[in-house]
C-alpha positions as CSV (number, residue, x, y, z in Angstrom):
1,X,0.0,0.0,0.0
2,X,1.6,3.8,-1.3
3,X,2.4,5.2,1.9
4,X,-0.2,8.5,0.3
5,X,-2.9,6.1,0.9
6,X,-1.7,4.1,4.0
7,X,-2.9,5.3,7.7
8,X,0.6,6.5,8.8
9,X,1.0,9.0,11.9
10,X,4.4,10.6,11.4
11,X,5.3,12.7,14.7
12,X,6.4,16.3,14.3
13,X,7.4,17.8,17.3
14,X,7.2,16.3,21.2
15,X,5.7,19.1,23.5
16,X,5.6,17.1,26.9
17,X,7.0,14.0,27.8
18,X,10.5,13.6,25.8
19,X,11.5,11.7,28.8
20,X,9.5,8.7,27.9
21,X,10.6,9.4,24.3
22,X,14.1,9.2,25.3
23,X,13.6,5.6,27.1
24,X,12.3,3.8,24.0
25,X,14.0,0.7,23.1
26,X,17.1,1.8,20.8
27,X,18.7,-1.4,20.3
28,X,17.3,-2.8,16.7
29,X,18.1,0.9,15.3
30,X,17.4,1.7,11.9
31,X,14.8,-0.3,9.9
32,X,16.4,-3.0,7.5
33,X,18.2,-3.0,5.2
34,X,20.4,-0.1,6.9
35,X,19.5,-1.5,10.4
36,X,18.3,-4.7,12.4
37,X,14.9,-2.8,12.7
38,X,11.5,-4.1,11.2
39,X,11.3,-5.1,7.4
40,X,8.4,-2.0,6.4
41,X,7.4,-4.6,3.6
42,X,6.8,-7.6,6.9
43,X,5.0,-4.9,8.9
44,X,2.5,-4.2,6.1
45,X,2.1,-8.2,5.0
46,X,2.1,-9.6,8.6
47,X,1.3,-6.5,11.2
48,X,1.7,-7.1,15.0
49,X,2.9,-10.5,14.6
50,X,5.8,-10.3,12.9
51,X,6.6,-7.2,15.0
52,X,6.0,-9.0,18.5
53,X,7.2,-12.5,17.4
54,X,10.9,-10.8,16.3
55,X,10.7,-7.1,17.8
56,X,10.1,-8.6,21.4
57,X,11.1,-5.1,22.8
58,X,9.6,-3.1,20.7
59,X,8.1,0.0,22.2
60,X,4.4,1.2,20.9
61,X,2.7,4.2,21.5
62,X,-0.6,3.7,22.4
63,X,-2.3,6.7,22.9
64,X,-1.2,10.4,21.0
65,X,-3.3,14.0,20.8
66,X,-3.0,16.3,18.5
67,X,-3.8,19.9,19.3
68,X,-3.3,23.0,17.3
């Protein structure tokens, strides 16, 4: 799916709480190939599964406002 047409939050700026920001799991770095992160074209066939079965410490953020 083109990422104009997928549901994809991209965050712009951190106005409280860069503190729990900064305590996300670094260690998997950058997304493959560059990194040992997630496979973009995995997370779009298999989701959450593929994610929690090899991304065991994967952080998620589960809740996010946006205010103007």
């Amino acid at each position: 799916m083109p990422v104009s047409t997928a549901k994809v939050l991209a965050l712009r700026q951190v106005v409280s709480g860069m503190d729990v920001v900064d305590s996300f799991f670094k260690g998997y770095g950058e997304g493959a190939p560059r990194g040992q992160g997630p496979d973009q074209g995995r997370v779009q066939m298999e989701g959450n599964a593929y994610l929690m079965t090899d991304f065991p410490k994967l952080d998620y953020v589960k809740k996010a406002t946006i205010e103007q």
